[in-house]
N, C-alpha and C positions, 0 to 999 in steps of 0.2 A: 491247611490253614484253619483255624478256631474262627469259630462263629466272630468272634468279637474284632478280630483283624481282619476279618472282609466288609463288616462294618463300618470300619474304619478307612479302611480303603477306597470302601463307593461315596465315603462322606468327601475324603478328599479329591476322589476324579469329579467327583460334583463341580465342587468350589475352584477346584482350576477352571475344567468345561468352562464355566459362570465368567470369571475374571477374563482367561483369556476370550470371551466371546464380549465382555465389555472392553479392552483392550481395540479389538477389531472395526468397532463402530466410532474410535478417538475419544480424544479426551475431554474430560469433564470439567463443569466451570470450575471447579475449585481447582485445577491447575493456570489458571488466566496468570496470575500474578508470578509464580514459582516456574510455568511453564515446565517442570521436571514431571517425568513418570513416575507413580507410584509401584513399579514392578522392576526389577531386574539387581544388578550391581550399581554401582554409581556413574556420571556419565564418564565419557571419555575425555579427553583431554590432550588427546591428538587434533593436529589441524581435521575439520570436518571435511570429507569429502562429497559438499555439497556447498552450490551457492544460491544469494539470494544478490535480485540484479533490480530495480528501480532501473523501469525505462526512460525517466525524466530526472533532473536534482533541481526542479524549481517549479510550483505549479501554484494555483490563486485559492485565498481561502472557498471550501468549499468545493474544491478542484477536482478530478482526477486521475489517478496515477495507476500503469499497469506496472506489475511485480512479477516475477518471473525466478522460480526455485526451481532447480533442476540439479540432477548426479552431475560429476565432473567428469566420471567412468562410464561409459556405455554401459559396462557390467557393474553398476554400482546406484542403482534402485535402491529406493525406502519405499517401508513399508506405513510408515505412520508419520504425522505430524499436528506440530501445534504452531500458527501462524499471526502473527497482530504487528500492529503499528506502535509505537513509542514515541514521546519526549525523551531523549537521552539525558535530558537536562533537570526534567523531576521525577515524576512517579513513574513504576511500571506497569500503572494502569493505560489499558489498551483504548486505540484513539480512534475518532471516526468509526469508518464502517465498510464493509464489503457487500462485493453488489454483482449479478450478475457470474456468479463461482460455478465451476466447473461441478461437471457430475461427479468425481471423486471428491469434493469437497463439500461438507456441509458447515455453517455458521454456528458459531457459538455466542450466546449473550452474556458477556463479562461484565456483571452489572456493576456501575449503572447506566450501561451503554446499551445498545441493542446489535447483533451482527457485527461485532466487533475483533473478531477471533476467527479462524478456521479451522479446523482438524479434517481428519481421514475417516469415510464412511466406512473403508473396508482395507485386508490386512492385505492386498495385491499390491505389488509392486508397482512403484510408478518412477519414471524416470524425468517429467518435466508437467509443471502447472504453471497458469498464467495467472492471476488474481486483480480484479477492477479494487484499488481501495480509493474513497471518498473522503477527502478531508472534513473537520468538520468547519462550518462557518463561521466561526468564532476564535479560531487558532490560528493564530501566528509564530511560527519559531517553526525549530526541527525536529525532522520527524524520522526516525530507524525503524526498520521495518527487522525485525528477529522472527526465528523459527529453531522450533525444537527440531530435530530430522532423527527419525526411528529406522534404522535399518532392518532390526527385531526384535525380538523382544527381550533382547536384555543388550543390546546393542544402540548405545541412541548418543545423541550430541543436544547437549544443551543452550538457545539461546544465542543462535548463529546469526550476528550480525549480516545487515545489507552491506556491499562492495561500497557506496554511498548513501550520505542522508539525505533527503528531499527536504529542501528550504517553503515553507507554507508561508504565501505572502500577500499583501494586500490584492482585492480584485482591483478593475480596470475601472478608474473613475469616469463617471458619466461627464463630470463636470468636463475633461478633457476633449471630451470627442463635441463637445456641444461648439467649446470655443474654438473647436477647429473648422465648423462648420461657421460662423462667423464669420471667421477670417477669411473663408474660403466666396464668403458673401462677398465681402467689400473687394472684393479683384477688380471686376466689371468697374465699379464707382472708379477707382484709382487710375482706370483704364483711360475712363471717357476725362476724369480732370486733365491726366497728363495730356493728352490730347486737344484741347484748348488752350492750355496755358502752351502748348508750342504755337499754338494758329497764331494767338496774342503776340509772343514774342517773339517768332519770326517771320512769320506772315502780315498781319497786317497794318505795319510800318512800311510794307516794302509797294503795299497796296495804293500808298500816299503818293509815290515819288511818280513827277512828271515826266514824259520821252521826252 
């Protein structure tokens, strides 16, 4: 082999080595929106052999909800992903925030959000994550939770919806629990009137009458 072809060679086992060792650590904010890899053939287009499961379909602004992505195959691990919340209804800019993520997971800030996003620190296999996500306090409406899921690296599924959407909905007003504490006042008072007004009207006329 000519000087110039082994040159060429170590230039390109470089820039793989490179790629696939960013690959390994997930993906970068500039896939938040697209959620597609920048490496392989196109996705698939088979049903994904992976789901995403919302352990709740209704929580309070501000709330939150655990998520749950796993293989459907025992023998059917990924290797990579990219994980966020959505509005199905507008943008697919990523909502809320995750909190509390497992060791195979690190956060990504899809700005202008902060932790909004999760990906794969490492290219091992994993067959089941749990994820805390945070609604934010100012949203109302629905909320799909999608993921990209990487089997390898040129094997991947793009944008695999949740089984269900989570409905984000007002908190629990204060004003309600006040007036039930009220009501719950005036018992005793309604107690002691009915209680008199029977002495009154059956007791004591009966007090008058001579033997």
């Amino acid at each position: 082999m000519s000087p110039f072809l082994k040159l060429v060679t170590l230039v390109l086992v470089i820039l793989a080595s490179e790629y696939a060792d960013a690959y390994s650590r997930g993906a970068p904010e500039e896939a938040c929106l697209t959620m597609e890899p920048e490496h392989g053939p196109s996705t698939q287009i088979t049903p994904a052999p992976f789901s995403v499961t919302p352990q709740q379909n209704s929580i309070e602004k501000g709330g939150t909800v655990k998520v749950t992505i796993e293989a459907k195959s025992p023998r059917g691990s990924f290797q990579g992903f990219l994980f966020v919340a959505v509005n199905p209804n507008d943008s697919p800019q990523p909502l809320g925030r995750f909190m509390n993520s497992p060791r195979p997971a690190r956060s990504i800030d899809c700005r202008p959000g902060l932790s909004n996003a999760l990906t794969h620190r490492d290219a091992k296999g994993k067959d089941k994550l749990e994820f805390t996500w945070v609604a934010p306090p100012d949203f109302e409406g629905e909320i799909e939770f999608r993921c990209t899921f990487l089997r390898d690296f040129t094997t991947f599924w793009v944008q695999v919806p949740s089984s269900t959407r989570v409905q984000v909905g007002q908190p629990a007003s204060n004003e309600k629990s006040s007036s039930g504490k009220i009501s719950s006042s005036l018992v005793p008072l309604v107690t002691v009137l009915d209680y008199f007004i029977w002495r009154v009207w059956f007791w004591a006329p009966n007090a008058n009458i001579n033997p």
